[in-house]
C-alpha positions as CSV (number, residue, x, y, z in Angstrom):
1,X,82.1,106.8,96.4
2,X,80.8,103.5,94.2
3,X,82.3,104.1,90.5
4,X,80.2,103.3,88.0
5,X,80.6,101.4,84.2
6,X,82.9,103.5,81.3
7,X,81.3,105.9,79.1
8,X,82.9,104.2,76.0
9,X,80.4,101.7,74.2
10,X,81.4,99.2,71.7
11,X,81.2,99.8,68.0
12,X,82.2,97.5,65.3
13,X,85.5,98.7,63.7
14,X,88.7,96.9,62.0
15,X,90.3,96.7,65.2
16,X,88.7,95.2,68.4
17,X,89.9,96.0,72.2
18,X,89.8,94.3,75.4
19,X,87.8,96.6,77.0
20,X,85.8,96.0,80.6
21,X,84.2,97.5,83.1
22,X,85.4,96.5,86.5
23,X,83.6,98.4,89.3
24,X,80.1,98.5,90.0
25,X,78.1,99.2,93.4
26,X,78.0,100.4,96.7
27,X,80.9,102.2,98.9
28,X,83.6,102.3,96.1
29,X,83.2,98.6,96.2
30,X,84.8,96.6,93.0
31,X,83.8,93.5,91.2
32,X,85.8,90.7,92.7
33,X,88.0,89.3,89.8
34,X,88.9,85.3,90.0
35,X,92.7,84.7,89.1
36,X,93.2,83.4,86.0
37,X,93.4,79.2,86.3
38,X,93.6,76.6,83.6
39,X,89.8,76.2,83.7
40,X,89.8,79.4,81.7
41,X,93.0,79.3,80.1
42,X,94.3,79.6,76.3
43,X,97.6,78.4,74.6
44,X,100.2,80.8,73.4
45,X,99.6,79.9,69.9
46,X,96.0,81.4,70.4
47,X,97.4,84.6,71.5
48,X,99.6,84.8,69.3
49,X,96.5,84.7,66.7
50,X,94.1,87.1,68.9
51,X,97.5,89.5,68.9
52,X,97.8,88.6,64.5
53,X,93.6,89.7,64.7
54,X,94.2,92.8,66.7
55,X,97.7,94.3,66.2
56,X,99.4,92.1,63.5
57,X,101.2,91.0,66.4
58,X,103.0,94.4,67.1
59,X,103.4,93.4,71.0
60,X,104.5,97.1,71.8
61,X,102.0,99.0,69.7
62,X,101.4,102.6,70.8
63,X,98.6,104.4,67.8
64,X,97.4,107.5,70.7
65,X,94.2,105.3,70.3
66,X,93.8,104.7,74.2
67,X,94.4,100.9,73.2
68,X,98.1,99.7,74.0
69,X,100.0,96.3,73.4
70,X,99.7,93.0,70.8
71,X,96.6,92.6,72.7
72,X,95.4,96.0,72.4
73,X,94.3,96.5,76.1
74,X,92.6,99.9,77.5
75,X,94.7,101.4,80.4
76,X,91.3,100.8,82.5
77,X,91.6,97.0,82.3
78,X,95.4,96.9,82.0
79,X,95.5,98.0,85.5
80,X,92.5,96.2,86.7
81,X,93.9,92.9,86.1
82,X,97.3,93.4,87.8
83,X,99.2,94.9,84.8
84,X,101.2,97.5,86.5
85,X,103.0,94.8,88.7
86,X,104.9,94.6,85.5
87,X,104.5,98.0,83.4
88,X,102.6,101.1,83.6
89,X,100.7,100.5,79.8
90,X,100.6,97.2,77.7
91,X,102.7,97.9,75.6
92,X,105.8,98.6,78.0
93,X,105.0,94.9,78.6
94,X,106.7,92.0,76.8
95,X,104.8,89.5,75.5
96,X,104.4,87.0,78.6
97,X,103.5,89.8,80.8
98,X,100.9,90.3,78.0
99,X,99.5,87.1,78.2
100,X,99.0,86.4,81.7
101,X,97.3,89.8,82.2
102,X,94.9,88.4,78.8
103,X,94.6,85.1,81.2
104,X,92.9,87.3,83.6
105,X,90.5,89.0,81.3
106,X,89.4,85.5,80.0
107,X,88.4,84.1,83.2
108,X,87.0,87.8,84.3
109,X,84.8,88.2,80.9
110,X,85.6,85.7,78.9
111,X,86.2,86.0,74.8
112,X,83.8,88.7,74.7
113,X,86.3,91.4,75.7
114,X,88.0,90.6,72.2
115,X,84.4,90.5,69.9
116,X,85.9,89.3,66.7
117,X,89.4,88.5,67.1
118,X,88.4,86.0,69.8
119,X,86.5,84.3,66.7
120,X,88.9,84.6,64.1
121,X,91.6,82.8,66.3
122,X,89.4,80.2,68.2
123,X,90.0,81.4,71.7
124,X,87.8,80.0,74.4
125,X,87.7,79.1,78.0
126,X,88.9,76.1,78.8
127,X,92.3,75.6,76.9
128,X,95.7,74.4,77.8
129,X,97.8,76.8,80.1
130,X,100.1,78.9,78.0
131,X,103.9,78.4,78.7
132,X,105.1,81.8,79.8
133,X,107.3,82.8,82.5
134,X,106.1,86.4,82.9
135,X,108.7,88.8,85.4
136,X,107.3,91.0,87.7
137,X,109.0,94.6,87.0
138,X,111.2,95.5,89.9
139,X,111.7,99.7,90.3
140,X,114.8,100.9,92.3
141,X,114.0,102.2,95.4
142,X,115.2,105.6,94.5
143,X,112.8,105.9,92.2
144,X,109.8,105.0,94.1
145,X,111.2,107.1,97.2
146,X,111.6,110.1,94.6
147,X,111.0,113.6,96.3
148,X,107.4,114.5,95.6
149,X,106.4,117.9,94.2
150,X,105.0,120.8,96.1
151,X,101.2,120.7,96.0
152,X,99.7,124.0,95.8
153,X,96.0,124.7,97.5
154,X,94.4,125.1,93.9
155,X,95.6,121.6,92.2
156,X,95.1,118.4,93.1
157,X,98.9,116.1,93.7
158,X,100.3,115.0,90.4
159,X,102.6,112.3,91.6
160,X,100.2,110.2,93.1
161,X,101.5,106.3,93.9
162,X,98.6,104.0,93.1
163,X,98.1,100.0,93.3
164,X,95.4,98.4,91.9
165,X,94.2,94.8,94.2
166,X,95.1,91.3,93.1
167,X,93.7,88.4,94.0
168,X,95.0,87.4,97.7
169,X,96.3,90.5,98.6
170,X,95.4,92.5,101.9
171,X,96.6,96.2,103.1
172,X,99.0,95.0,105.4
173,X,100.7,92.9,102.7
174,X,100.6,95.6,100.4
175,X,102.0,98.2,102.7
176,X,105.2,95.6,103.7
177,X,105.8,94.9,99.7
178,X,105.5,98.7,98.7
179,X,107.3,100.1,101.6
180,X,104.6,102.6,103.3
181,X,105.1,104.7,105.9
182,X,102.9,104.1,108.8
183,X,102.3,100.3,107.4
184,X,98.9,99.0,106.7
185,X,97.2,101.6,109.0
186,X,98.2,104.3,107.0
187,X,97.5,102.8,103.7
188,X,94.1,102.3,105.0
189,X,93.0,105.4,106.5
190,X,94.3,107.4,103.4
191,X,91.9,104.9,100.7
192,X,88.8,104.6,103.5
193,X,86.8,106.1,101.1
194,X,87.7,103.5,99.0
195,X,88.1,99.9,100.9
196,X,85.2,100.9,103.3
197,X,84.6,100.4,107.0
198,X,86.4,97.6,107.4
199,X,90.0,97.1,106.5
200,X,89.9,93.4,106.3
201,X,87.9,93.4,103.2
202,X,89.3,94.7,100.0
203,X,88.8,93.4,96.2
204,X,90.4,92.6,93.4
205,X,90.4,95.9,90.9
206,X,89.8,98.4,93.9
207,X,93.0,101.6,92.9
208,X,94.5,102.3,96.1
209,X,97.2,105.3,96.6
210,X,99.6,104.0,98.5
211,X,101.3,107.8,98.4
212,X,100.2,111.6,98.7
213,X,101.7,114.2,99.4
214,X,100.2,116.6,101.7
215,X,100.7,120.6,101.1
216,X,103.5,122.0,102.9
217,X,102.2,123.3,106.2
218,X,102.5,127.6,106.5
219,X,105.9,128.4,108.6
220,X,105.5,130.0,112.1
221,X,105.0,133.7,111.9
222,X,107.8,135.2,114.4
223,X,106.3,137.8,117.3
224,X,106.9,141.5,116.7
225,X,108.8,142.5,119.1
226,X,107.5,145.4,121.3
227,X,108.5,148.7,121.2
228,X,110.3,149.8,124.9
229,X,108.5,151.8,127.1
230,X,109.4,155.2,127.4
231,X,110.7,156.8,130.7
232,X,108.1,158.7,132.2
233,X,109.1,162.3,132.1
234,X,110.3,164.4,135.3
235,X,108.5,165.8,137.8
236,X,109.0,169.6,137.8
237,X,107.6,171.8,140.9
238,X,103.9,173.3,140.3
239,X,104.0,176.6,139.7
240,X,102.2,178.8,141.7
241,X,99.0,180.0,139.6
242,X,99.0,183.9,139.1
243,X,96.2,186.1,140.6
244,X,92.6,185.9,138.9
245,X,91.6,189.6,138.0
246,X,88.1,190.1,137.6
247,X,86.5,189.8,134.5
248,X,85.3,193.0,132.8
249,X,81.1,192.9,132.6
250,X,79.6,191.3,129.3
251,X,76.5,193.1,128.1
252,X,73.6,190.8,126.8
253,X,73.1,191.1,123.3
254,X,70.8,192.4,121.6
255,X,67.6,189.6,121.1
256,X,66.9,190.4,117.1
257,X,63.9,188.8,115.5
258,X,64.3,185.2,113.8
259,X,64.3,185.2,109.9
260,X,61.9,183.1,108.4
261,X,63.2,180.6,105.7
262,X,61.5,180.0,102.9
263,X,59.6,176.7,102.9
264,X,61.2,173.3,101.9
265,X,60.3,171.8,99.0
266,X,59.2,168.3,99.4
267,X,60.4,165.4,97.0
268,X,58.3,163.1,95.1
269,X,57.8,159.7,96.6
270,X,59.6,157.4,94.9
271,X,58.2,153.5,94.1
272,X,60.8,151.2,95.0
273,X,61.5,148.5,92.3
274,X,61.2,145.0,93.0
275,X,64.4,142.9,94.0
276,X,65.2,140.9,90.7
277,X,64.3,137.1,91.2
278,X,67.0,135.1,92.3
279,X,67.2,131.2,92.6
280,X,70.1,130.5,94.2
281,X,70.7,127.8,91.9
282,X,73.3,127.8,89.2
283,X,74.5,125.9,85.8
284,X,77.6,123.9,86.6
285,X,79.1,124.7,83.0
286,X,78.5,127.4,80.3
287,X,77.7,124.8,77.8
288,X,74.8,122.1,75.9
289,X,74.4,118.6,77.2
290,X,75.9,115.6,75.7
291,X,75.1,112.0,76.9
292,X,71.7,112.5,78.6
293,X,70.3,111.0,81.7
294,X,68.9,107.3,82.2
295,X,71.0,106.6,78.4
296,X,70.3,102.8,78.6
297,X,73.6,100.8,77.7
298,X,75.7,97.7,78.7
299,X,78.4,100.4,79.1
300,X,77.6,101.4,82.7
301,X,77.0,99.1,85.3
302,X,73.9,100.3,86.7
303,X,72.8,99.7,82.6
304,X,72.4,103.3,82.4
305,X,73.5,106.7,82.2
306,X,73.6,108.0,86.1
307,X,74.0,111.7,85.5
308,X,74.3,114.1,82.3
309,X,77.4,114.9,80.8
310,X,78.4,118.6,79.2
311,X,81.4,118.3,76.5
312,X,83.8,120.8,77.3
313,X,87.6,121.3,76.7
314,X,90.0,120.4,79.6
315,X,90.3,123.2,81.9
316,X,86.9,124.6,81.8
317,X,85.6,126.6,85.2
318,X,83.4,124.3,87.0
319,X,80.5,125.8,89.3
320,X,78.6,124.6,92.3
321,X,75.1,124.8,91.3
322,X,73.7,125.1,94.8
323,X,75.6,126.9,97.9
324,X,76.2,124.0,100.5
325,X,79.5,122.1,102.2
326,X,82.1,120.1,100.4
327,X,81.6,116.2,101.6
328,X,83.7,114.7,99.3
329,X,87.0,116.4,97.2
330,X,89.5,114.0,95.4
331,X,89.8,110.7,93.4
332,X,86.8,108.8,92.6
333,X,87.9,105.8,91.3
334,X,86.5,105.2,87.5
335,X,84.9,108.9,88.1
336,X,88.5,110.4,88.3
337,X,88.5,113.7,90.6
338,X,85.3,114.2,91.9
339,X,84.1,116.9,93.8
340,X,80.3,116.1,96.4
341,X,78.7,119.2,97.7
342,X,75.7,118.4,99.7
343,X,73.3,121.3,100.1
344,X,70.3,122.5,102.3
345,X,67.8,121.1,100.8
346,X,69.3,117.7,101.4
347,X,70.4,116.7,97.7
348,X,73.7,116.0,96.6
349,X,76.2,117.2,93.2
350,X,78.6,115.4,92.1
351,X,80.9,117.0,89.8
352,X,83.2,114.1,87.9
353,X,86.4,113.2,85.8
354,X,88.2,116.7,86.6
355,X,91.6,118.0,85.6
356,X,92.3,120.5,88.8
357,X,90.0,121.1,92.4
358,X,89.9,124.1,93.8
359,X,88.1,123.4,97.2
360,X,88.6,121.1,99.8
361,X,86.3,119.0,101.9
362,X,84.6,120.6,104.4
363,X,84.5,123.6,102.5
364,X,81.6,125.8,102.5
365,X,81.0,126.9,99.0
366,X,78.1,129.3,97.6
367,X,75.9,129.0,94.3
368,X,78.2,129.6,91.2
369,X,81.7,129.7,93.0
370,X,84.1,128.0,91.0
371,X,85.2,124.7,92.9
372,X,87.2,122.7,89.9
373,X,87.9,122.8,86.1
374,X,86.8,120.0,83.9
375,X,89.0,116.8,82.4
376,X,89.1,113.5,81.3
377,X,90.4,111.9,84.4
378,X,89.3,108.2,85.3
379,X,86.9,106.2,83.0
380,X,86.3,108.5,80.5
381,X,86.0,108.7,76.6
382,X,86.7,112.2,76.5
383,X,87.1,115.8,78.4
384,X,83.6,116.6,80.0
385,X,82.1,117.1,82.7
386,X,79.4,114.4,84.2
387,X,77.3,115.8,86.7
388,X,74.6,114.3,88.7
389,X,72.0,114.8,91.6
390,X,71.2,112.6,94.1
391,X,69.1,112.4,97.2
392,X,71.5,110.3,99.1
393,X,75.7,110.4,99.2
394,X,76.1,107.2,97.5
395,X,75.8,105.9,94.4
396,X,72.6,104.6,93.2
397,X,70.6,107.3,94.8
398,X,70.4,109.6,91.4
399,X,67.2,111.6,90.0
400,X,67.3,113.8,87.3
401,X,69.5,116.3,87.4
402,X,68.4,118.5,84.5
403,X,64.9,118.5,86.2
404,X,66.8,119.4,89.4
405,X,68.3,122.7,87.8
406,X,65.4,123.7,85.8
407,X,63.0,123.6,89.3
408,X,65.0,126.1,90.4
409,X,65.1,128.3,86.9
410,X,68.4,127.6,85.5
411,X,68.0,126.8,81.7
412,X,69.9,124.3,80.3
């Protein structure tokens, strides 16, 4: 499934991040992303006065903000642009790494991804190449090859290996360099969701898992073992029956006249009540909306709001508003854990950014079952839940999804 643009907007503060949205589209498909070139380049002494604007060039700045590194990327774009080839955040990063992941950004967005500081320090496209020597971060193989933990039928795998698409790269050189098992045909067929039909075209920014582990299979149930027959018993000699003496004579009875009962009393008809009125439809989440449907804004890629989001803390029960069968169950890209259900009248639910998923796809789930709890997983400024309704199973095929519920009598 297509992810669409981050819920976070821009709003003028002291401190400005390089934020950017990097997917947009059809079939999970990402924004191809140029590799940063000297066309679009800056000079160290410009970062080094972006990093002064942003950080007061604290390369390995950590506030809980979301925001990490003298550059103060978002984890979003950090990994969008290649980052995790050398750290998992920015500000694991030294500040070479820092700078050739910023090179990246430039040519990808340009100064606009840092608002003011970009200003302040004279950075444009165009510059002379900065003079770093950035190294790749090398992991031992025991610690990639780590033993995996058990995944129960209820949660979704936390240790999850993912890879984020470079410029150049293609799934059979990313299964040789990370060392998959089953090579590039494995890699593929576990992110098909993701790269599409055809495996020879993949694009920068696109999250592949290169590792999942699936739940431990249920061991063999051994047979019962059958009780043994029992001998049959022995044949003893008939005996020979005794003589039949005749039975003494049985006089009739006596016929007496029936006793009349006393009459039944009949009960009162009783009306039968009507059946309550029932919908079948259901709210996905006890709570009020938040961010409302077709919210125009530069945030989202479509350049609006695709669904309706209900704030709600992490771990919140998540419903299926409809009964139906489970198409789609597992990461979404910028929509974290999804979960699709398409139902019988044809539309489609998608339930987004979740924490835990509780059904599987191919399920057949009813109206109201619990299939998920909420989160904050993927592009996301905050736990919630965004729901939406569509008439197709990919993106860009939404309609209203309030109207949706409230047609079939759920209030919200």
């Amino acid at each position: 499934m297509a992810a669409t643009g981050r819920h976070r907007r821009y709003q003028p503060s002291r401190i400005n991040r390089a934020s950017l949205t990097v997917t947009a589209g059809g079939a999970g498909m990402a924004l191809p992303l140029i590799g940063a070139g000297t066309s679009h380049a800056a000079s160290v002494d410009v970062w080094e006065k972006v990093a002064a604007c942003e950080s007061t060039s604290n390369w390995k700045i950590n506030t809980g903000n979301g925001y990490y590194g003298g550059l103060q990327f978002s984890q979003s774009t950090w990994e969008a642009y290649g980052g995790r080839r050398f750290a998992a955040r920015a500000d694991l990063a030294d500040r070479d790494q820092q700078i050739a992941i910023a090179e990246k950004v430039l040519e990808g967005q340009g100064p606009k991804a840092w608002p003011t500081c970009s200003t302040r320090a004279g950075l444009t496209r165009g510059g002379d190449a900065p003079e770093i020597a950035p190294v790749r971060r090398l992991e031992p193989k025991s610690e990639r090859k780590a033993p995996l933990k058990k995944v129960t039928p209820t949660t979704v795998p936390t240790h999850r290996e993912g890879y984020t698409v470079a410029r150049g790269d293609s799934l059979s050189k990313i299964a040789e360099a990370e060392e998959v098992s089953g090579g590039w045909q494995r890699l593929y067929a576990q992110n098909r969701a993701v790269v599409g039909s055809d495996p020879n075209l993949i694009h920068p920014g696109q999250k592949l898992i290169l590792r999942v582990e699936a739940p431990d299979a249920p061991a063999p149930q051994k047979p019962k073992a059958q009780p043994r027959p029992k001998a049959p018993p022995k044949q003893q000699a008939p005996k020979r029956p005794a003589p039949k003496r005749p039975a003494p004579k049985q006089q009739a009875p006596k016929q007496q006249a029936p006793k009349q009962q006393p009459p039944k009393k009949q009960a009162k008809p009783v009306h039968a009540t009507k059946p309550a009125h029932r919908t079948g439809l259901s709210a996905p989440v006890d709570a009020s909306t938040g961010t409302p449907y077709r919210k125009a804004g530069s945030a989202w890629s479509s350049g609006y709001h695709t669904g309706v989001d209900f704030p709600v803390p992490t771990g919140t029960s998540v419903k299926a508003v409809a009964s139906g069968r489970v198409v789609s169950a597992g990461w979404g890209g910028a929509y974290g854990y999804q979960v699709v259900i398409r139902h019988a009248d044809g539309k489609y639910s998608q339930y987004a950014h979740l924490s835990a998923l509780t059904v599987r796809s191919g399920q057949q789930v009813s109206s109201g079952q619990r299939i998920a709890r909420s989160g904050s997983t993927g592009n996301s400024s905050g736990p919630h839940l965004h729901f939406e309704v569509r008439t197709g199973p990919g993106y860009g095929s939404d309609i209203d999804p309030l109207a949706y519920l409230r047609s079939g009598g759920v209030s919200v």
